[in-house]
C-alpha angles and dihedrals in degrees: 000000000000124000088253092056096046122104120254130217097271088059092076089063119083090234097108116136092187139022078264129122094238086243093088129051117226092252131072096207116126084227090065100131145156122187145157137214137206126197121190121186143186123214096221088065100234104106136044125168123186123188137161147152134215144176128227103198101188092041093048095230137138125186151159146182150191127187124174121209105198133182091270090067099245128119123212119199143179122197131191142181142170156144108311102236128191099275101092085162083063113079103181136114121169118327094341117090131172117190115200093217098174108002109249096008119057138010137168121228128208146196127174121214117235103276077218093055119019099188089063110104130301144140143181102211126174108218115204125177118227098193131020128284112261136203122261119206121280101265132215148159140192139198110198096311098325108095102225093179136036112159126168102202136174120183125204129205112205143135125281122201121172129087147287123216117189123159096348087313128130115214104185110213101218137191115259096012102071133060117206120196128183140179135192129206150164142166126079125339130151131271140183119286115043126108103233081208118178100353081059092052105038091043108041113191103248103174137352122189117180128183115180099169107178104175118179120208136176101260097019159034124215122177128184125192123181129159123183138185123236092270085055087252094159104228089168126035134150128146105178127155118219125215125169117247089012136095105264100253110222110226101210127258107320125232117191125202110203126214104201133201102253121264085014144067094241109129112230096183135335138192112220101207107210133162134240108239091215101067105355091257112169109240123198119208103203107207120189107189103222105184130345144218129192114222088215094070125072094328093079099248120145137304089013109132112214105050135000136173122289099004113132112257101170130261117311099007116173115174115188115182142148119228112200092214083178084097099049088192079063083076111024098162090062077079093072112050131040120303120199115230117199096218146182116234127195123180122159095358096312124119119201142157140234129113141297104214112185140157120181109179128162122015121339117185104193090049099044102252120140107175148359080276103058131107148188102272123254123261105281092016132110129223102255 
């Protein structure tokens, strides 16, 4: 019997899905994954840190990530990759670390310094959730007749307390003043380094539009999805409010009207128009983006172009670097892929916080936009 046939730990628990070691998925596709992210925020708008892990089991590949936006505009980030070993309970790589203290409730979240330069980026944060998780849709995708994507996702709203340490500064993470999101998610998703071939070429991406709205309130968690292709044909869409100890209450099929930064495709503000199932009521979540950061810089999300998720980098990678995003032609291809905006939400008098995270490439036709060139209009000026 070789290593790679041997049963692993988790073997010994009742919680197998297939006669398969869990070492192994029940696919044998490379895109095989299963990942996690974490968003704090602060409710003055001036931090947001993202950070997140995932496995790629038929790649071999373990990674995981952190990058802080702060007030200044510029974006810190650590990166980190390396063989996938045995320990699926461990979910560490270099100098980031997430601990699972009580399944579905709290969590602790770390990031080493440097051991070169102290004063680079870590943080020790407690994660707790405030509601319970909730499901997400069942998610796909196709490509022609090839499906490219199959993901099973929940996403949590809670509290975060602990500390931030950038460039010899403290940043307290304090109760009440901070939001933390999260979502979890595995199936098939793609990475780097496959030809698309003829499903690329016979089926051309014209227009992607992507909302993923997770608000955290007091006394409750809503959370909206819609995706939509470049004619507005909806393929996602979700709009539920979560309450402890009640039945989560579904809020109609959501419709967003978009307010964007002129000559761009950056959201300044939206209202998500949704429906009270009760009595049909129409309900408007408010939504104030407060500070940004593109996925596609420094966090691994598609198309950035110096790292991205489950790609070999080798054993023991660690990548630490700072993006000015004050320029935004210093990063052109964060135009192109989903960008998270810590964000303020109000609905029925309530104000909360979470994130708006949207991407809208391609043509769009709802929207106006006709291209991968076009833009929100100018003030003054008309869609052609």
């Amino acid at each position: 019997m070789t290593d790679d046939d041997r049963p692993v730990a988790l073997d010994e628990y009742p919680v197998h899905q297939a006669p398969l070691s869990m070492r192994h998925v029940v696919t044998g596709d490379r895109n095989a994954y299963d990942r996690c992210i974490f968003q704090v925020l602060d409710h003055a708008g001036h931090t947001l840190l993202i950070t997140g892990l995932g496995v790629y089991p038929n790649t071999g590949v373990i990674d995981a990530y952190a990058t802080l936006r702060t007030a200044d505009g510029r974006l810190r980030a650590v990166r980190a990759s390396d063989a996938l070993g045995d320990d699926r309970t461990r979910l560490a790589v270099g100098p980031l670390r997430i601990t699972v203290e009580e399944p579905l409730r709290r969590f602790r979240l770390r990031c080493e310094p440097d051991p070169d330069d102290p004063a680079s980026l870590s943080f020790d944060l407690a994660w707790t959730a405030d509601f319970p998780a909730l499901w997400e849709p069942h998610h796909t995708q196709r490509r022609g007749g090839r499906l490219t994507l199959e993901a099973r996702r929940f996403v949590q709203a809670g509290s975060v307390t602990g500390t931030v340490r950038a460039d010899g500064a403290v940043i307290p993470v304090t109760a009440g003043e901070w939001t933390g999101t999260r979502d979890r998610s595995w199936g098939v998703r793609p990475i780097p380094g496959e030809d698309a071939g003829r499903a690329a070429a016979d089926h051309p991406t014209e227009g992607f539009h992507w909302l993923w709205c997770p608000a955290r309130f007091d006394d409750r968690f809503v959370m909206v999805i819609l995706q939509e292709d470049a004619d507005g044909h909806r393929t996602l869409n979700s709009a539920v409010e979560v309450r402890e100890g009640r039945r989560d209450r579904q809020l109609g099929w959501p419709y967003a009207d978009i307010a964007y930064r002129p000559g761009t495709r950056h959201p300044e503000r939206a209202v998500l128009h949704l429906t009270d199932p009760a009595d049909r009521k129409p309900l408007e979540l408010r939504a104030e983006v407060l500070t940004s950061s593109p996925l596609a810089v420094g966090a691994g999300y598609p198309p950035a172009d110096d790292w991205q998720h489950g790609t070999w980098q080798g054993r023991d990678w660690t990548d630490r670097r700072t993006y000015d995003l004050t320029d935004p032609a210093a990063h052109p291809l964060a135009a192109y892929g989903v960008t998270d905006h810590a964000a303020r939400f109000t609905l029925e008098g309530r104000t909360g916080y979470g994130i708006f995270e949207h991407g809208s490439i391609g043509r769009h036709d709802p929207s106006g936009f006709t291209g991968f060139d076009s833009v929100a209009p100018a003030a003054g000026e008309e869609r052609p």
